[in-house]
C-alpha positions as a Markdown table, in Angstrom:
| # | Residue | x | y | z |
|---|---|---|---|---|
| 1 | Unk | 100.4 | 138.8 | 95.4 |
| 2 | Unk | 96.9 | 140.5 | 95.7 |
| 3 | Unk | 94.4 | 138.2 | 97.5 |
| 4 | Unk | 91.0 | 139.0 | 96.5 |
| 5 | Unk | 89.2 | 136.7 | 99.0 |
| 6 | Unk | 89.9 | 134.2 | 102.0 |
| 7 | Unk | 90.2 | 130.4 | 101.6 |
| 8 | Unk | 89.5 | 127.8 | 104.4 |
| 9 | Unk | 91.7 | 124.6 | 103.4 |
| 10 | Unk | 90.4 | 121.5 | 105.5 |
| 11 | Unk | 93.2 | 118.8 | 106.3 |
| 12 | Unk | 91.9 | 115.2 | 107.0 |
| 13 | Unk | 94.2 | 113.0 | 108.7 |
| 14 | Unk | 94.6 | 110.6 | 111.4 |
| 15 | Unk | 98.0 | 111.4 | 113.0 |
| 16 | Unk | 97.1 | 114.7 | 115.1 |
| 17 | Unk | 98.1 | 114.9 | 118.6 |
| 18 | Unk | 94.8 | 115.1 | 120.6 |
| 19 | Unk | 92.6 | 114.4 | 123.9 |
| 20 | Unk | 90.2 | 111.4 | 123.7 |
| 21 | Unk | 87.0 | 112.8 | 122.2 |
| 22 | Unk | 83.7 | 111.8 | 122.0 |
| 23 | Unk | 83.6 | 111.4 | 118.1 |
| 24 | Unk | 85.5 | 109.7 | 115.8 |
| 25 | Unk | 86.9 | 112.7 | 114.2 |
| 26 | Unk | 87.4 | 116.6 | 115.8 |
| 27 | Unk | 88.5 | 119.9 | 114.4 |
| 28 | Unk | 92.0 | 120.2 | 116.5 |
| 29 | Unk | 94.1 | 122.7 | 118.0 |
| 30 | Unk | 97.8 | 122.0 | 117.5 |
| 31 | Unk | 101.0 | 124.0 | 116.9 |
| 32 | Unk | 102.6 | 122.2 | 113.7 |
| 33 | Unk | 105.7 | 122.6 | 114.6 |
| 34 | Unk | 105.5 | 121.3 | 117.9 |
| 35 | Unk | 104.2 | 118.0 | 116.4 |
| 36 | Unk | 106.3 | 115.8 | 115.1 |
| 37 | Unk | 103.3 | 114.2 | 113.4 |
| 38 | Unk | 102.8 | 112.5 | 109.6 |
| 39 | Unk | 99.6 | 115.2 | 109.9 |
| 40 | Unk | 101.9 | 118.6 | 111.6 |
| 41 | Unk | 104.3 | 117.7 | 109.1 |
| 42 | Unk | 101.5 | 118.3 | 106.2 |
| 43 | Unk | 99.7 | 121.7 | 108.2 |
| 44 | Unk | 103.5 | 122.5 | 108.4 |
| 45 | Unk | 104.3 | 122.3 | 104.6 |
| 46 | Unk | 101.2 | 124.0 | 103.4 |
| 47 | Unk | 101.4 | 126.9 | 106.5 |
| 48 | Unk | 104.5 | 127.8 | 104.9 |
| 49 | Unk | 104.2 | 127.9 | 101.7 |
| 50 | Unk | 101.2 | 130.4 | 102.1 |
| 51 | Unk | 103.4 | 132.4 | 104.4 |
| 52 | Unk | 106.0 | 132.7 | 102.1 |
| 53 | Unk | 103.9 | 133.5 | 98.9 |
| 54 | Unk | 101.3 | 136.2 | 100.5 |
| 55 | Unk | 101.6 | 139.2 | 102.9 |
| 56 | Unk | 98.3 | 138.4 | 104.9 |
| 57 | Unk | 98.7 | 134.4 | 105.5 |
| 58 | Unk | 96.0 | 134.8 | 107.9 |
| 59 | Unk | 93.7 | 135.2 | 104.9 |
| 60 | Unk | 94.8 | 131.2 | 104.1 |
| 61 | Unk | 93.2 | 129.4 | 107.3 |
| 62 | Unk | 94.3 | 125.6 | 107.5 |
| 63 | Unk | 91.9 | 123.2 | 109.6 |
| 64 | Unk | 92.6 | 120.3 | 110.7 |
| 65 | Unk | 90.1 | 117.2 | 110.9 |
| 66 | Unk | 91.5 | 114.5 | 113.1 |
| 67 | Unk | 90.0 | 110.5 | 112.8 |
| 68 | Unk | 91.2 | 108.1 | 114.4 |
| 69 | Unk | 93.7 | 105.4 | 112.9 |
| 70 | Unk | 91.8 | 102.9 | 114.0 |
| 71 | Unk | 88.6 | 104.6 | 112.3 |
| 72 | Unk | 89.5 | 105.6 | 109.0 |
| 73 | Unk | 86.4 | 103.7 | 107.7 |
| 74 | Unk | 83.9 | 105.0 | 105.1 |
| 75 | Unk | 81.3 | 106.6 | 107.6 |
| 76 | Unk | 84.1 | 108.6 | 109.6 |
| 77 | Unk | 85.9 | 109.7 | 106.5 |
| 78 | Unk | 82.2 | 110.9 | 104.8 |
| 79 | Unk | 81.5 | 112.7 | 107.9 |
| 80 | Unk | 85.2 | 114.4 | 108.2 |
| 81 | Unk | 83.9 | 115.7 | 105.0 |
| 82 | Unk | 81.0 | 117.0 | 105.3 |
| 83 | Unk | 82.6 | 118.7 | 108.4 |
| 84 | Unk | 85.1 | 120.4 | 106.5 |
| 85 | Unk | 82.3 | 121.5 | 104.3 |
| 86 | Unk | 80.7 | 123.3 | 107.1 |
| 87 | Unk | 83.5 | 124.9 | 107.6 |
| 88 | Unk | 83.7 | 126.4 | 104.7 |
| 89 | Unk | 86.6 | 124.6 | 103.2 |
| 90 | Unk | 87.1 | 124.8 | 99.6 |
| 91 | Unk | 90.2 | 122.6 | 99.8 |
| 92 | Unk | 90.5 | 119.2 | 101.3 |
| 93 | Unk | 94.0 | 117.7 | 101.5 |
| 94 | Unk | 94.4 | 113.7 | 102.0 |
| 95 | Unk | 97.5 | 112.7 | 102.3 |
| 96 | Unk | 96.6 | 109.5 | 103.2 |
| 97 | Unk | 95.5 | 106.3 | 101.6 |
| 98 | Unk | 93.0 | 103.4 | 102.3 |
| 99 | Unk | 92.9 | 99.3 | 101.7 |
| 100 | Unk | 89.3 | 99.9 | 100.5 |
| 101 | Unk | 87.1 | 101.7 | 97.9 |
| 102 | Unk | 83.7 | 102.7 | 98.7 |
| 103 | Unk | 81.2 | 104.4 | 96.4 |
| 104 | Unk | 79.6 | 106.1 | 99.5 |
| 105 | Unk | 83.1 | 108.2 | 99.8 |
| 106 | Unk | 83.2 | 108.3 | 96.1 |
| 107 | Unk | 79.3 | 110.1 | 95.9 |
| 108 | Unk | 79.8 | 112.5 | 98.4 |
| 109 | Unk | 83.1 | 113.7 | 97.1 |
| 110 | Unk | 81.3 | 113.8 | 93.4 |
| 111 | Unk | 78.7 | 116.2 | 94.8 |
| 112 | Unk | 81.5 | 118.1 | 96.9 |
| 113 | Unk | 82.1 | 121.9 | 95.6 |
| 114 | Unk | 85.7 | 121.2 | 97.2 |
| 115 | Unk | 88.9 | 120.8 | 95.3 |
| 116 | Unk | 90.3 | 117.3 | 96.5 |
| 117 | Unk | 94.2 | 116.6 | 96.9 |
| 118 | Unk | 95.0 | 113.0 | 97.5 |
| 119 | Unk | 98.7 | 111.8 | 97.4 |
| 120 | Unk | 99.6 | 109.1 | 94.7 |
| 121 | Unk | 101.5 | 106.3 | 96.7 |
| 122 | Unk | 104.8 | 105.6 | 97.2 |
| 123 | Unk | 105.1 | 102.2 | 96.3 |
| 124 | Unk | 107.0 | 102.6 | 92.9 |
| 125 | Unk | 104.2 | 101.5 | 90.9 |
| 126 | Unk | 101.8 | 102.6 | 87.6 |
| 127 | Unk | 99.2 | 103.1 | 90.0 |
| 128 | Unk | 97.1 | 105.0 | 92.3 |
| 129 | Unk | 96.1 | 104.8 | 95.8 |
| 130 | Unk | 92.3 | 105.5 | 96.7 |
| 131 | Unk | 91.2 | 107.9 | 97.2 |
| 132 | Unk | 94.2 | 109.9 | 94.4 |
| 133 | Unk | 92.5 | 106.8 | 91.8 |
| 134 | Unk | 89.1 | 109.1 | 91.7 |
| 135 | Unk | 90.8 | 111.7 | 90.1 |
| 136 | Unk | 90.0 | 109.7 | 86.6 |
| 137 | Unk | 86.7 | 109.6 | 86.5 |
| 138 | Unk | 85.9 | 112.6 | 89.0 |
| 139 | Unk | 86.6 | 116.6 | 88.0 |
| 140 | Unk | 87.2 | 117.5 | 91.6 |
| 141 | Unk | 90.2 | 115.2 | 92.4 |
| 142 | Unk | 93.8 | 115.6 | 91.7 |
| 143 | Unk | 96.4 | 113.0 | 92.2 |
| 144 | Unk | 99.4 | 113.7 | 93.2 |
| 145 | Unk | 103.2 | 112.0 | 92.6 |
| 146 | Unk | 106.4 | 113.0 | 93.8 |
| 147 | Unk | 109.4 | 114.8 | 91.7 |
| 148 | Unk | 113.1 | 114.6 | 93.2 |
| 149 | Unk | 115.9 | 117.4 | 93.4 |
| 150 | Unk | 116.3 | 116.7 | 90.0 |
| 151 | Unk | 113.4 | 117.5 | 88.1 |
| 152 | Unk | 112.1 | 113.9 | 87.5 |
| 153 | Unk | 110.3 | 111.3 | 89.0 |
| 154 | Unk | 111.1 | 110.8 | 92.8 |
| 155 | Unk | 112.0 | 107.5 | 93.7 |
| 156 | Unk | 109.3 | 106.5 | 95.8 |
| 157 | Unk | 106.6 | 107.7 | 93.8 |
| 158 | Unk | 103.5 | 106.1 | 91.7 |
| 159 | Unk | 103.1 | 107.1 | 88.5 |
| 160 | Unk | 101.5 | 106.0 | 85.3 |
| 161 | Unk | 98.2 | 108.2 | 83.2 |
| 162 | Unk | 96.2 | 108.5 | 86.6 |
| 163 | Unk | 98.8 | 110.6 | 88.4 |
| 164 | Unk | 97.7 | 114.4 | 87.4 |
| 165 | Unk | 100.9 | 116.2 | 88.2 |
| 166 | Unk | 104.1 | 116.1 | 91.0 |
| 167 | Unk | 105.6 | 118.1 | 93.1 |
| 168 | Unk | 108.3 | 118.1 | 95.7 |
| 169 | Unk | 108.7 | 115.0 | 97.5 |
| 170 | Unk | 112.4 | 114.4 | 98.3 |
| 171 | Unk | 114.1 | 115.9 | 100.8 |
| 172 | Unk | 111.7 | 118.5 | 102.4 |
| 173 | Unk | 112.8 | 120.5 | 105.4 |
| 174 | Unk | 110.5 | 120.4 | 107.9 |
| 175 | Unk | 112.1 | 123.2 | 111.2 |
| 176 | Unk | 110.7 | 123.1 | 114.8 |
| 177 | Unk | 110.1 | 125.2 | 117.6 |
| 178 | Unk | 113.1 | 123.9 | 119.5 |
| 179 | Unk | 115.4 | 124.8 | 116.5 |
| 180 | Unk | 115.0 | 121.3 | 115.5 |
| 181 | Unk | 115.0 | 120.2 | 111.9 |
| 182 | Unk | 114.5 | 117.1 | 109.7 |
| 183 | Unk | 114.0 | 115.6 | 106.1 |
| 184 | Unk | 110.9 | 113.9 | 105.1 |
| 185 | Unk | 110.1 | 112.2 | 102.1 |
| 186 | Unk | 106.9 | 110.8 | 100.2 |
| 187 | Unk | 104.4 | 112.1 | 97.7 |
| 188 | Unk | 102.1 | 112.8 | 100.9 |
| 189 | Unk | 104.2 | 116.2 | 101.2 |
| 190 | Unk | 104.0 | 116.7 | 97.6 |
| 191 | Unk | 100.1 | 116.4 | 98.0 |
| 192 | Unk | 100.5 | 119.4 | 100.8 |
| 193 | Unk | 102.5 | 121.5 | 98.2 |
| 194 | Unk | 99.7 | 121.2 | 95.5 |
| 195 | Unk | 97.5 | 122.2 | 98.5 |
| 196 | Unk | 99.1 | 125.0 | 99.3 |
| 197 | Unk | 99.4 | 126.1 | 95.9 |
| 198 | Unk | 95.9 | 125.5 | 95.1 |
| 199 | Unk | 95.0 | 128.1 | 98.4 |
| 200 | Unk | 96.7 | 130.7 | 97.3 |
| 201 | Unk | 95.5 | 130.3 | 94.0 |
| 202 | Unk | 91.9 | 130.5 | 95.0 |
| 203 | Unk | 92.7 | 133.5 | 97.3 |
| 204 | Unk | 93.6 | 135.1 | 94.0 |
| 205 | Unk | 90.9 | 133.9 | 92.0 |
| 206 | Unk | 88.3 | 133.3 | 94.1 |
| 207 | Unk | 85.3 | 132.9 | 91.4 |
| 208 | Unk | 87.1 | 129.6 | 90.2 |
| 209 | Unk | 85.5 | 125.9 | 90.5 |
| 210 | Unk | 86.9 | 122.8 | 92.1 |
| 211 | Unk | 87.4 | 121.4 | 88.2 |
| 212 | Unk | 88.7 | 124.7 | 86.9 |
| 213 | Unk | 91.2 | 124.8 | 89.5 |
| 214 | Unk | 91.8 | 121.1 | 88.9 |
| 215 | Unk | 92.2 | 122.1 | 85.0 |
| 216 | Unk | 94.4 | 125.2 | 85.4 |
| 217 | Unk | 96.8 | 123.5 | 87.9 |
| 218 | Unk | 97.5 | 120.5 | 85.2 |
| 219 | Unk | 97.2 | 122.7 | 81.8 |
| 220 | Unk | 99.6 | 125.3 | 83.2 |
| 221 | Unk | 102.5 | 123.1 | 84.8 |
| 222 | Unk | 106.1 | 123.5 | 84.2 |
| 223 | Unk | 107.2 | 120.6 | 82.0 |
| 224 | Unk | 110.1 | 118.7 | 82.4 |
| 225 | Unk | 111.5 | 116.1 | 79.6 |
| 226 | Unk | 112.3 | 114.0 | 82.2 |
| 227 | Unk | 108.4 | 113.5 | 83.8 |
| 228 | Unk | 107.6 | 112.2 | 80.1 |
| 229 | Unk | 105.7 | 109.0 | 79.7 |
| 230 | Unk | 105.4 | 108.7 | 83.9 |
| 231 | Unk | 102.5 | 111.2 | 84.5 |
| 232 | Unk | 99.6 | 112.4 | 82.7 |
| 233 | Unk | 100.9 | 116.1 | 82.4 |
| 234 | Unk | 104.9 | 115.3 | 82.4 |
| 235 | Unk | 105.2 | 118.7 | 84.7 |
| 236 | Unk | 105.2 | 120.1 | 88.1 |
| 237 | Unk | 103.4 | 122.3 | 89.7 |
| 238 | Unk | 103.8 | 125.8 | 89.5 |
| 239 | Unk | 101.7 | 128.7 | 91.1 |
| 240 | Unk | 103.2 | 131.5 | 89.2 |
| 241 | Unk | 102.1 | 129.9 | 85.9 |
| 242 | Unk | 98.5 | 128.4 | 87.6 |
| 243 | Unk | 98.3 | 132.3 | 88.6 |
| 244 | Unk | 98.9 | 133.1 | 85.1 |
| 245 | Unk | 97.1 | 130.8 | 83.5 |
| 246 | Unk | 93.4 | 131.6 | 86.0 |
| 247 | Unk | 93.7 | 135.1 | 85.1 |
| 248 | Unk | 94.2 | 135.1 | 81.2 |
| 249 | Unk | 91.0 | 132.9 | 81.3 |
| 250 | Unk | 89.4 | 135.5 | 83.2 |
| 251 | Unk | 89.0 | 134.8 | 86.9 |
């Protein structure tokens, strides 16, 4: 696949191994799969999906911004995100979800330029978890469920009109250094494949926004009959046809 640009993708999350730091949050140094982390798990998913779709993965960089569990309050998360803004990131993936709303979060990711991939929920319910719940009223978040072996609705997943689109959430292989491997489940891994997608699809089309990246990922999914009436789009991601879809509109 010909990347015509590089792509920073930020990862905010509160389960990276670390040292004690001064601040509530840190950019952190961590070899995924070494970690046996919620948050490795995620760098882990997305890491190899870029590797595995282009040559120079390098061009892909993943940060990752670590706050403490204990801090995942309003102030840290708004300032994890202006970090990763710094930083260049045009992605932001939060796997994650919060007991609270908080219009503070909710402005600054309005008047973000970055593309915002928050996991639906796994508790089986027509509903979203903030922050995935912004993607209805804001152009620059996409929620994310899960889809099963099968092609339909995983298990575990939220669903219902605010859930955007799935991906792979049952079952994914996450390998180890030590030639360890496990299964994980949740739409928090389906949120890193979305992620992943979404980087290499920038890297390709470089010129696109946050909401036409949003739009193109949705409009171009693959549809399955069984995803009908649970999700907005009643498909799964697909980069090929995101790929596709980004350069007949001219990008």
């Amino acid at each position: 696949m010909d990347v015509k640009a590089s792509c920073v993708i930020a990862v905010i999350d509160s389960g990276f191994t670390r040292e004690t730091d001064e601040k509530n949050y840190t950019e952190v140094e961590i070899n995924a799969l070494q970690a046996d982390t919620h948050a490795a798990e995620i760098v882990y998913i997305i890491e190899t999906l870029i590797a595995g779709s282009i040559s120079d993965a390098e061009t892909i960089k993943v940060i990752q911004i670590c706050i403490d569990p204990s801090e995942m309050n309003p102030d840290n998360i708004n300032e994890a995100i202006k970090y990763a803004e710094e930083r260049g990131a045009r992605i932001v993936n939060c796997s994650w979800s919060v007991n609270w709303q908080s219009d503070d979060v909710e402005e600054i990711i309005r008047n973000s330029s970055m593309l915002f991939v928050c996991a639906a929920g796994n508790q089986q319910k027509e509903m979203c978890e903030y922050p995935a719940v912004l993607s209805t009223k804001l152009d620059n978040v996409i929620s994310v469920g899960g889809l099963n072996c099968e092609g339909a609705l995983a298990g575990s997943s939220n669903y219902g009109s605010g859930v955007d689109i799935v991906a792979p959430a049952e079952s994914i292989l996450i390998k180890t250094d030590s030639n360890e491997s496990y299964f994980v489940n949740g739409t928090s891994y389906a949120a890193a494949f979305v992620t992943g997608v979404a980087g290499v699809c920038l890297a390709a089309c470089p010129d696109c926004s946050a909401a036409e990246l949003k739009n193109a990922l949705i409009t171009s999914a693959e549809h399955s009959t069984l995803l009908n009436g649970y999700i907005k789009c009643a498909g799964y991601v697909s980069m090929k046809n995101t790929i596709d879809y980004l350069m007949k509109t001219g990008f």
